[in-house]
Biopython code that builds the backbone (N, CA, C, O; Angstrom):
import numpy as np
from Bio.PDB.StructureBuilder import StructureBuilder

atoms = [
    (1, "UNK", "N", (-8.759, -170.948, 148.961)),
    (1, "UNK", "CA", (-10.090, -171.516, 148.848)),
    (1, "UNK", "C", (-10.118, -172.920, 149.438)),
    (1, "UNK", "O", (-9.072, -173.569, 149.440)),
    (2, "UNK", "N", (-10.932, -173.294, 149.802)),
    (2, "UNK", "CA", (-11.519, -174.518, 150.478)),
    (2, "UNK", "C", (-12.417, -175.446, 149.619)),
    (2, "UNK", "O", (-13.538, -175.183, 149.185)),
    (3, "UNK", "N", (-12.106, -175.939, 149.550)),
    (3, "UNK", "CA", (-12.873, -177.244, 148.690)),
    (3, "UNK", "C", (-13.552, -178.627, 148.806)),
    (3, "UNK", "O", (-12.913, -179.593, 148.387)),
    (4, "UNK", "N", (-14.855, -178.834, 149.363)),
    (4, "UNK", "CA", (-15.623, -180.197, 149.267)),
    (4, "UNK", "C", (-16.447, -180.465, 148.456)),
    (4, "UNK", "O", (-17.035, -179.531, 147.912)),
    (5, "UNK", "N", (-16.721, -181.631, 148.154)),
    (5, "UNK", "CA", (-17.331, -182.240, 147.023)),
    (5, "UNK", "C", (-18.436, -181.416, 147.094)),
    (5, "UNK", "O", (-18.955, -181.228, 148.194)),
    (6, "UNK", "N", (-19.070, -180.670, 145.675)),
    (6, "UNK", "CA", (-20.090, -179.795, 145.071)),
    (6, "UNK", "C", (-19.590, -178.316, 145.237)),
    (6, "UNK", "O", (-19.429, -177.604, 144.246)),
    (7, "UNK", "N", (-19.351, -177.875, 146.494)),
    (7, "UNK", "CA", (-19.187, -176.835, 146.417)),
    (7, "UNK", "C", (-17.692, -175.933, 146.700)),
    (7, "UNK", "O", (-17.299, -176.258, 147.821)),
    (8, "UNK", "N", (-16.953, -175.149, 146.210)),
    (8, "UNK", "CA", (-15.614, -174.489, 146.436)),
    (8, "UNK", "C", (-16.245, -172.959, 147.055)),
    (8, "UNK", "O", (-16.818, -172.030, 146.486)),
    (9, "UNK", "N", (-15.943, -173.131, 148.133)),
    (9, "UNK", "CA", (-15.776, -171.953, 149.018)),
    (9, "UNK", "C", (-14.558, -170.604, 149.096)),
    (9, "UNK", "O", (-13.346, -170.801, 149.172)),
    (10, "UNK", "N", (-15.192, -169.294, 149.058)),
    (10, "UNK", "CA", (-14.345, -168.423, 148.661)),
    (10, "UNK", "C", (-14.231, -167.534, 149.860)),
    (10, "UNK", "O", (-13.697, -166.425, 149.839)),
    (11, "UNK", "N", (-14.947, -168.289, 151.251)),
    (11, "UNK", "CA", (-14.948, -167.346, 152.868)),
    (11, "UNK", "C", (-15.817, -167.917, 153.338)),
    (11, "UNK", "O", (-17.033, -167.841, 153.160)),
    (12, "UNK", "N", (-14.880, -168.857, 154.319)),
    (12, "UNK", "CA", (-15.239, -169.456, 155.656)),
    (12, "UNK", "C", (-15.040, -168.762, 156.826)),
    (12, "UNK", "O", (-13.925, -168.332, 157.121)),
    (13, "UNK", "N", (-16.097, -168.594, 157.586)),
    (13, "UNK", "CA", (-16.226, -168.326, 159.069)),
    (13, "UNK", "C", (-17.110, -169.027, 160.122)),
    (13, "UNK", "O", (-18.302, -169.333, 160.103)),
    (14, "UNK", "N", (-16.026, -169.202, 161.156)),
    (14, "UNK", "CA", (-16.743, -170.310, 162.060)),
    (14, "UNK", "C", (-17.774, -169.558, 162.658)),
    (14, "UNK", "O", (-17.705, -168.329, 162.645)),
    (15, "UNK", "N", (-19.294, -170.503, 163.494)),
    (15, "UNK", "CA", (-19.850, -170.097, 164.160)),
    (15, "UNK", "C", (-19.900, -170.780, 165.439)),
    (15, "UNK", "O", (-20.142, -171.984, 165.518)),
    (16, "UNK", "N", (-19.618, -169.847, 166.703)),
    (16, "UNK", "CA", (-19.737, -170.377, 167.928)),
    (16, "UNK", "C", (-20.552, -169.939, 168.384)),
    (16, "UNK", "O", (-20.374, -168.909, 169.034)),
    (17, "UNK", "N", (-21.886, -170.530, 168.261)),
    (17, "UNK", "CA", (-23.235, -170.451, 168.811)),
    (17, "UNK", "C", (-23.780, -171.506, 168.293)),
    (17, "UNK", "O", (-23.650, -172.133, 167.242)),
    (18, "UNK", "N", (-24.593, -171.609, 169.495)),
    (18, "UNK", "CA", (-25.662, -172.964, 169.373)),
    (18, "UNK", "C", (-25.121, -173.981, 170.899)),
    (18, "UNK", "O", (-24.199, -173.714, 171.670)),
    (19, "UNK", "N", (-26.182, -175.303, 170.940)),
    (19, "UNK", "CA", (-26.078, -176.099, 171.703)),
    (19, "UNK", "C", (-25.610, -177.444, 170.913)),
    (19, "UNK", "O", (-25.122, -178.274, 171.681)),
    (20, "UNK", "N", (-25.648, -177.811, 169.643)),
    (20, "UNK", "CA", (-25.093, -178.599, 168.725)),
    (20, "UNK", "C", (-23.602, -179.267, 169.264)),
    (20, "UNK", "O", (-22.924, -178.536, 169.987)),
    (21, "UNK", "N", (-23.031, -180.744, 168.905)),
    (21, "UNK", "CA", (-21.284, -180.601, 168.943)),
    (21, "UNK", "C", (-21.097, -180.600, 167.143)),
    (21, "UNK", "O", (-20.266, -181.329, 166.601)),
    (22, "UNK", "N", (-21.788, -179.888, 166.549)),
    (22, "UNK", "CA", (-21.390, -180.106, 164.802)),
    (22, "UNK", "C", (-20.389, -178.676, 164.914)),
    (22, "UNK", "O", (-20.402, -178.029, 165.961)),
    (23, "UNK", "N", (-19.972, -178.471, 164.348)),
    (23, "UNK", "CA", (-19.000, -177.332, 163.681)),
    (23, "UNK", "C", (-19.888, -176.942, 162.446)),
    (23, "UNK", "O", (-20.340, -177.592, 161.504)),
    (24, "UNK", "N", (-19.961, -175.599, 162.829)),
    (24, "UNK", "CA", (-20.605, -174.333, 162.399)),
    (24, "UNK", "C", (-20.112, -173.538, 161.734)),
    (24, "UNK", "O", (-19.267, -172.823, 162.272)),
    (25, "UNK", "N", (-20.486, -173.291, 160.029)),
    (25, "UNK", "CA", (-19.822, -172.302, 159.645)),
    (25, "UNK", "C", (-20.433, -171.789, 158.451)),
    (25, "UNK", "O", (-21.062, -172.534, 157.700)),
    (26, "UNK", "N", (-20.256, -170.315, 158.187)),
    (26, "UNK", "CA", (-21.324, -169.427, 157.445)),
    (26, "UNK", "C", (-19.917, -169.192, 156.503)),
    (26, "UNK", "O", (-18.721, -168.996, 156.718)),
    (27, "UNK", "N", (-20.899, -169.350, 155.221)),
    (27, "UNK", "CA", (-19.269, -170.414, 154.323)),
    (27, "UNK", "C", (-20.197, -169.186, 152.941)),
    (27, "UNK", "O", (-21.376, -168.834, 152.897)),
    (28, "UNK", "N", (-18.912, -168.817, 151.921)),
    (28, "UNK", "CA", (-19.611, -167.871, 150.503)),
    (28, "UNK", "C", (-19.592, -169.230, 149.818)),
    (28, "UNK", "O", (-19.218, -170.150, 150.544)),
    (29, "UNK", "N", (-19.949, -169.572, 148.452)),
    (29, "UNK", "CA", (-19.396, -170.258, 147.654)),
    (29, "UNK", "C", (-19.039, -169.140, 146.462)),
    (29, "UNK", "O", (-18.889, -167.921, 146.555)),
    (30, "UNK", "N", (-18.964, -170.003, 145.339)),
    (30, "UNK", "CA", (-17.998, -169.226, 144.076)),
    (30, "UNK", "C", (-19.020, -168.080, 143.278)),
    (30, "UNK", "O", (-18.704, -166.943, 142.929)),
    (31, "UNK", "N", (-20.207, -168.695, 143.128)),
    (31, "UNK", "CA", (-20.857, -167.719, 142.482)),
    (31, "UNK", "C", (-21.944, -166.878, 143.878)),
    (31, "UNK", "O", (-23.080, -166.441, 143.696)),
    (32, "UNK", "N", (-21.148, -166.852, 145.236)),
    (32, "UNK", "CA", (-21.526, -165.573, 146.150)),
    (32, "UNK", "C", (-22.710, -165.779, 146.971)),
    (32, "UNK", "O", (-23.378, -164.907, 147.526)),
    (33, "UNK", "N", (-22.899, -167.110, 146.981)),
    (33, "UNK", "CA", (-24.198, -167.331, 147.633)),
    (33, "UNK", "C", (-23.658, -167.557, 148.805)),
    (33, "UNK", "O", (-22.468, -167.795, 149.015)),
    (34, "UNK", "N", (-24.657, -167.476, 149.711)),
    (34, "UNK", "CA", (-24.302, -167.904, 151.601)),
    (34, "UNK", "C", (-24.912, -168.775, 151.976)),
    (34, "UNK", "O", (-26.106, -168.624, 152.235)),
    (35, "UNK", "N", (-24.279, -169.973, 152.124)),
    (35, "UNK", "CA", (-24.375, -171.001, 153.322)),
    (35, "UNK", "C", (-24.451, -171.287, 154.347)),
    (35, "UNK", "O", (-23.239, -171.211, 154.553)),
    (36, "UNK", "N", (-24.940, -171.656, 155.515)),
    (36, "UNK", "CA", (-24.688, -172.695, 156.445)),
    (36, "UNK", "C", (-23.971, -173.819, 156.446)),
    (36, "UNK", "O", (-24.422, -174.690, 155.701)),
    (37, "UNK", "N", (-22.900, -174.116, 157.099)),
    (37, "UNK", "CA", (-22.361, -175.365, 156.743)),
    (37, "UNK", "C", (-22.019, -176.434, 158.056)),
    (37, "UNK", "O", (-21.261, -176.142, 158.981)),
    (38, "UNK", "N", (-22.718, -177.669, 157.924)),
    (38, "UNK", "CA", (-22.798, -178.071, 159.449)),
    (38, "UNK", "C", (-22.110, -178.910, 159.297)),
    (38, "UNK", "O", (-22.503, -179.562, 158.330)),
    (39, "UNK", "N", (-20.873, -179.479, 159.895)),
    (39, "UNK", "CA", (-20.271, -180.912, 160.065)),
    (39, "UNK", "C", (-19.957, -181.529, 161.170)),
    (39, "UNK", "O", (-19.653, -181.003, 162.241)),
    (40, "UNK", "N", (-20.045, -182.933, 160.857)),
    (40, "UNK", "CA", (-20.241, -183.652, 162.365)),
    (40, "UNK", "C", (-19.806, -185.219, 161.719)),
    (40, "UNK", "O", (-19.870, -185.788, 160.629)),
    (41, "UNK", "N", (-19.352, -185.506, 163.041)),
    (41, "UNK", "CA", (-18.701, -187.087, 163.375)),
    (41, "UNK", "C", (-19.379, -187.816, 162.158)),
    (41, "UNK", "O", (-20.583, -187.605, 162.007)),
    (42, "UNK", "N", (-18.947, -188.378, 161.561)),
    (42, "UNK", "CA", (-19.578, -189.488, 160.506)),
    (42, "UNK", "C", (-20.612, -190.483, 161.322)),
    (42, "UNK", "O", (-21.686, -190.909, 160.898)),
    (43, "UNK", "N", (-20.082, -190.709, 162.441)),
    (43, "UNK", "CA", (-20.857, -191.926, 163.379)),
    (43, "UNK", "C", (-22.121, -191.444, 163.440)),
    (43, "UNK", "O", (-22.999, -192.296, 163.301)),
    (44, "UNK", "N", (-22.576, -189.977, 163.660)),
    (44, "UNK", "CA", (-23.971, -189.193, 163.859)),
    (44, "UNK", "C", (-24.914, -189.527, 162.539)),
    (44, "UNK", "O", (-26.132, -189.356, 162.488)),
    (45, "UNK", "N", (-23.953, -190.113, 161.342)),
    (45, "UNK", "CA", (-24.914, -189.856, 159.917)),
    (45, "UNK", "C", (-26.579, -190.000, 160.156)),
    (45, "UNK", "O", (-27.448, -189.219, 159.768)),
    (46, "UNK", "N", (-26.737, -191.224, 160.906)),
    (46, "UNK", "CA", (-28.013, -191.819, 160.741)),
    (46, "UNK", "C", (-28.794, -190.870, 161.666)),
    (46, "UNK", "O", (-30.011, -190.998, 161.535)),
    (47, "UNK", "N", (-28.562, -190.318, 162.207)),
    (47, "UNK", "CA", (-29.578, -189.161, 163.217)),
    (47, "UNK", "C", (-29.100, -187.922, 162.397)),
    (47, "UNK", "O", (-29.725, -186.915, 162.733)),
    (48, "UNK", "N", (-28.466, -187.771, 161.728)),
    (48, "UNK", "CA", (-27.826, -186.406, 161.368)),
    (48, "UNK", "C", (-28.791, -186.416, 160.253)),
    (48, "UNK", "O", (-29.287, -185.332, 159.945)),
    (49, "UNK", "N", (-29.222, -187.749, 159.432)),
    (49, "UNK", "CA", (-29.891, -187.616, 158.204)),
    (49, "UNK", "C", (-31.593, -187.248, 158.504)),
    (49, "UNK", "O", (-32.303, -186.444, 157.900)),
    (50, "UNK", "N", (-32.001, -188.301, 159.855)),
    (50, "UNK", "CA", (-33.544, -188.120, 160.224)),
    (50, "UNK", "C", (-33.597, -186.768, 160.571)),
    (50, "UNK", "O", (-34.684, -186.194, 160.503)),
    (51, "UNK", "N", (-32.395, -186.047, 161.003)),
    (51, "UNK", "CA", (-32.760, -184.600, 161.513)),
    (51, "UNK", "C", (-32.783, -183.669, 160.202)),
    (51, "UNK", "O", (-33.551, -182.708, 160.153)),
    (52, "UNK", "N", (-32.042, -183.940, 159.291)),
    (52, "UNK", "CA", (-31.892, -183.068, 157.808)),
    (52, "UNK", "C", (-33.785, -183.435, 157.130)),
    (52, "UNK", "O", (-34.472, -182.445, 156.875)),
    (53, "UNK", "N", (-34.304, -184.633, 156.953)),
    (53, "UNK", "CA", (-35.184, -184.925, 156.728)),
    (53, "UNK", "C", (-36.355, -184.577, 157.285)),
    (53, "UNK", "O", (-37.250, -184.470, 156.447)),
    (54, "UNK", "N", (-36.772, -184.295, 158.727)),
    (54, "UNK", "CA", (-37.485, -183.363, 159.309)),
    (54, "UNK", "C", (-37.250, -181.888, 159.116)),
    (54, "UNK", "O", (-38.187, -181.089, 159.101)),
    (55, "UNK", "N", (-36.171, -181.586, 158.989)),
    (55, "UNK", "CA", (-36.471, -180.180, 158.808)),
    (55, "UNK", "C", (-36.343, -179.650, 157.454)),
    (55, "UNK", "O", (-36.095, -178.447, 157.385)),
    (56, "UNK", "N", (-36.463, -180.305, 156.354)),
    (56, "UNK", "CA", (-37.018, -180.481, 155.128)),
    (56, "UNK", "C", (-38.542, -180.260, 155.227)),
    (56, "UNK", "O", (-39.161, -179.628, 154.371)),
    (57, "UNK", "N", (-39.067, -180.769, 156.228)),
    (57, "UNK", "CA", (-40.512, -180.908, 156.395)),
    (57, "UNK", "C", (-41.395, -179.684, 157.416)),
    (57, "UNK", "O", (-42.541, -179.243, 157.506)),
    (58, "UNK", "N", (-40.352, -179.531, 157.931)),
    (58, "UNK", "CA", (-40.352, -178.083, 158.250)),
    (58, "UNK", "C", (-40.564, -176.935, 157.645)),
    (58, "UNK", "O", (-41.537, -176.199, 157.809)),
    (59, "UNK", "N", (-39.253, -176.698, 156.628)),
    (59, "UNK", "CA", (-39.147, -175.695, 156.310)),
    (59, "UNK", "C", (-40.375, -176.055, 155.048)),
    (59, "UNK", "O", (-40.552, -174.944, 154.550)),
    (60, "UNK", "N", (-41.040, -176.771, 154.507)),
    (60, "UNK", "CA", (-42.114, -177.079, 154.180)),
    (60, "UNK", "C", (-43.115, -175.610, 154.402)),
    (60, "UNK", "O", (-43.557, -174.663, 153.751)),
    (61, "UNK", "N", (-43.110, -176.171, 155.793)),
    (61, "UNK", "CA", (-44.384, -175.344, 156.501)),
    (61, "UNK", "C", (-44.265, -173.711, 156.420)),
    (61, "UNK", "O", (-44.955, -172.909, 157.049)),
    (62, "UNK", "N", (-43.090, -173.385, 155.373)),
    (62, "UNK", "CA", (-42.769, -171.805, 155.922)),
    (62, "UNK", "C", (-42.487, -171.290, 156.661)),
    (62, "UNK", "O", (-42.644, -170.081, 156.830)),
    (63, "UNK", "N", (-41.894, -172.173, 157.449)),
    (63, "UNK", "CA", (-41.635, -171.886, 158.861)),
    (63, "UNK", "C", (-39.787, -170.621, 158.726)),
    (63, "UNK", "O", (-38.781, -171.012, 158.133)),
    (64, "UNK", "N", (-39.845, -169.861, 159.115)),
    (64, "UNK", "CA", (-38.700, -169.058, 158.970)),
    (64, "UNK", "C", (-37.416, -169.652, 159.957)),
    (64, "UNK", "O", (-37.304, -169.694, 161.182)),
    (65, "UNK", "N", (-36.526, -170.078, 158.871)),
    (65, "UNK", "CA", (-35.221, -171.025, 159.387)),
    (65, "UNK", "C", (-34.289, -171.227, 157.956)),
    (65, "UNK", "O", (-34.557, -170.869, 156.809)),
    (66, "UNK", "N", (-33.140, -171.916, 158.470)),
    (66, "UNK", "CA", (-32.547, -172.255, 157.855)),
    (66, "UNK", "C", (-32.724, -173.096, 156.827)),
    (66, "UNK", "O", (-32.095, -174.120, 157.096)),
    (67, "UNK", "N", (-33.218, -173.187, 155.862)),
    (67, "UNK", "CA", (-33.154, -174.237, 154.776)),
    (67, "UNK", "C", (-32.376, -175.270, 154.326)),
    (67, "UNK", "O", (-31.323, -174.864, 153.835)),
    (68, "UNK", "N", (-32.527, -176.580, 154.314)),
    (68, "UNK", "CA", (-31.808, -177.630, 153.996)),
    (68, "UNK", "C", (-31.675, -177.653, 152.529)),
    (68, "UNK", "O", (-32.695, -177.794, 151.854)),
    (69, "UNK", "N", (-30.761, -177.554, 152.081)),
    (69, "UNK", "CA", (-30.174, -178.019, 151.067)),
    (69, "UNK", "C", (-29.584, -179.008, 150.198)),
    (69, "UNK", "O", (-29.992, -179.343, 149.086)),
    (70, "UNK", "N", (-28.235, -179.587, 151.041)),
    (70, "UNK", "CA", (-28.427, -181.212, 150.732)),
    (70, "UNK", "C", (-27.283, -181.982, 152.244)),
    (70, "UNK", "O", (-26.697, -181.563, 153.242)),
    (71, "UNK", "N", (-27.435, -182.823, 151.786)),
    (71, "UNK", "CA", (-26.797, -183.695, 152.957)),
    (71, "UNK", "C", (-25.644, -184.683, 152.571)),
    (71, "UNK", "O", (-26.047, -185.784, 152.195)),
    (72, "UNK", "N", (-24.538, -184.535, 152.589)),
    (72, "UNK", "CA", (-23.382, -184.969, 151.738)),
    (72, "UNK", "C", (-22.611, -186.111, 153.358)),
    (72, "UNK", "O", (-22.588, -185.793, 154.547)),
    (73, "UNK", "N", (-22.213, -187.123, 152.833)),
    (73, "UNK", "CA", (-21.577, -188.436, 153.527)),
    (73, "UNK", "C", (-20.130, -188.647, 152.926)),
    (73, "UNK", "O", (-20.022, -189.478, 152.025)),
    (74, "UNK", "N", (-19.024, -187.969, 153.349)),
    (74, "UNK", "CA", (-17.449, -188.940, 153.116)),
    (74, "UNK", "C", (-17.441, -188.839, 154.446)),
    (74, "UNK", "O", (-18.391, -189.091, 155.187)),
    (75, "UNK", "N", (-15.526, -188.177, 155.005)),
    (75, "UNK", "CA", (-15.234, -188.384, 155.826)),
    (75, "UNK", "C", (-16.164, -188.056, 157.207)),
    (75, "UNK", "O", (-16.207, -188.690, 158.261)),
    (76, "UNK", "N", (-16.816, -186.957, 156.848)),
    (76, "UNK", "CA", (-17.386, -185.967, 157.775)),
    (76, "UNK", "C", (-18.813, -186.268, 157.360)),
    (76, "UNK", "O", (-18.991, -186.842, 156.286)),
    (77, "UNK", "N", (-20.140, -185.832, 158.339)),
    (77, "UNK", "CA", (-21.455, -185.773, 158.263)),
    (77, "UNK", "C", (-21.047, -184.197, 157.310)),
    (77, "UNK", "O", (-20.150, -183.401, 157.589)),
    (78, "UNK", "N", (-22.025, -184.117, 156.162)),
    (78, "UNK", "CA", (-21.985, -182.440, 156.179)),
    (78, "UNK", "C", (-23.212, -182.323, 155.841)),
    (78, "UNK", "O", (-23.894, -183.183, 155.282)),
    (79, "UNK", "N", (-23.603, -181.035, 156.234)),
    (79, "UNK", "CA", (-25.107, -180.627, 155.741)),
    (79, "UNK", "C", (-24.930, -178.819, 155.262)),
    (79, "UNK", "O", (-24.180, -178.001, 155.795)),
    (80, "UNK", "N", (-25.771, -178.619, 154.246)),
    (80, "UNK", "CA", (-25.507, -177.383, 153.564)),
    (80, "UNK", "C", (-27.169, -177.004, 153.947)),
    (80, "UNK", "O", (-28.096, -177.730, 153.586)),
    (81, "UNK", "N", (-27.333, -175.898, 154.640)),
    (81, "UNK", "CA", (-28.269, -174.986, 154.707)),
    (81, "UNK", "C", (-28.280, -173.558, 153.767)),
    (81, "UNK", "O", (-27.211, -173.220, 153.259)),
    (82, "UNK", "N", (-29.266, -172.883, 153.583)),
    (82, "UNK", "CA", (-29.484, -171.745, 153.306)),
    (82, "UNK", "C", (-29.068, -170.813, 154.420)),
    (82, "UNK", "O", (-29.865, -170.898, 155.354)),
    (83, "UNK", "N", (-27.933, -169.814, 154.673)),
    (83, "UNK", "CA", (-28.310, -169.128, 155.652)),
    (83, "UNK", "C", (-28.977, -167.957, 156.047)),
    (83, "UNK", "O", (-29.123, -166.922, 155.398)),
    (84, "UNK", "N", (-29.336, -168.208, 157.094)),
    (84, "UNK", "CA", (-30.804, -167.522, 157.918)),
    (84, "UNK", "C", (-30.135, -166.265, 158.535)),
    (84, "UNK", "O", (-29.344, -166.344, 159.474)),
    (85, "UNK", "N", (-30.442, -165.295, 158.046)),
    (85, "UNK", "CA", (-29.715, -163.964, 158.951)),
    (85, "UNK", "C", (-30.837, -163.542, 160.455)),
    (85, "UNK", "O", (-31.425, -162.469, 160.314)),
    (86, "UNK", "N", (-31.111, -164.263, 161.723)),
    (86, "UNK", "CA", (-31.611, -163.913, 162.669)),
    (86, "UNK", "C", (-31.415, -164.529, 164.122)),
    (86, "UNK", "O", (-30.369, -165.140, 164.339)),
    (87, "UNK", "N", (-32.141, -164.431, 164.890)),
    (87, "UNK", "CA", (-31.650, -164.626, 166.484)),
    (87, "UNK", "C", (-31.700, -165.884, 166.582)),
    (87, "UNK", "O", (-32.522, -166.567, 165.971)),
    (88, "UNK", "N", (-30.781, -166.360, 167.404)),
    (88, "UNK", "CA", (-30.891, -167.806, 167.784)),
    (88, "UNK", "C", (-31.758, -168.178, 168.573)),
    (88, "UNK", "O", (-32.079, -167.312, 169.387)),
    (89, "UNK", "N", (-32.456, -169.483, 168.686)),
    (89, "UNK", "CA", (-33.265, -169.893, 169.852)),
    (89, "UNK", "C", (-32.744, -169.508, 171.320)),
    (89, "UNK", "O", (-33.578, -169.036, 172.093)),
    (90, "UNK", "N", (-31.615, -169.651, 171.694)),
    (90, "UNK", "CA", (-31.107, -169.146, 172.904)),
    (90, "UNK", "C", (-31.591, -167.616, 172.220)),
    (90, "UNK", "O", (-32.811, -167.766, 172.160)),
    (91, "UNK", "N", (-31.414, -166.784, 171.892)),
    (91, "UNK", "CA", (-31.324, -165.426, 172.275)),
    (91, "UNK", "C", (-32.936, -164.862, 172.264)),
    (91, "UNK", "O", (-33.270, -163.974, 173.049)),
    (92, "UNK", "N", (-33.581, -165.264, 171.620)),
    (92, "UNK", "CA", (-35.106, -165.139, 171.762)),
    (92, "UNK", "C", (-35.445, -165.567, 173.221)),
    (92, "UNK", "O", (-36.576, -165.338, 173.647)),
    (93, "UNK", "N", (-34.735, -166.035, 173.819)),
    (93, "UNK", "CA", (-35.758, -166.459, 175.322)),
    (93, "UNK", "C", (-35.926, -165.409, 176.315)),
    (93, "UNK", "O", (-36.589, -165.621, 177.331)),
]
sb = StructureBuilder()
sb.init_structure("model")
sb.init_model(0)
sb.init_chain("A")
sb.init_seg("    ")
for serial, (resi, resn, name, xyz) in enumerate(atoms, 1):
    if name == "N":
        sb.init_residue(resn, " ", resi, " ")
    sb.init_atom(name, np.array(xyz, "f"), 0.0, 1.0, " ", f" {name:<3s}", serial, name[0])
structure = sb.get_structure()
């Protein structure tokens, strides 16, 4: 198991898709729920946070996506989404 602050993960898998440089990964936690899990350079925090915060405002709108969850700061940027089982913006075009 894998372990960061809030949540202990019981199956990590990377995702290589997207145009992002965050590291991508569709993560279980303990009681079986599915994540999104985005991490990125600590240096990104301050754009990493205005972008978590817009799409808070987003997913507002009902808009069908990934859901923000929360936005966690140590070593790493991390951001915890809901994950979204569908096509990526690249593959819709």
């Amino acid at each position: 198991m894998i372990a960061i602050p809030k949540y202990t993960f019981t199956d990590v898998k990377l995702i290589e898709k997207g145009v992002s440089d965050d590291k991508k990964y569709r993560v279980r936690i303990a009681d079986g729920c599915v994540m999104l899990l985005r991490l990125s350079d600590i240096s990104n925090y301050k754009r990493k946070k205005t972008m978590f915060d817009y799409m808070k405002r987003v997913a507002a709108l009902g808009i069908p996506m990934s859901r923000p969850i929360t936005l966690v700061s140590h070593a790493m940027g991390k951001m915890y989404f809901n994950y979204y089982h569908g096509a990526t913006a690249i593959q819709r075009k």
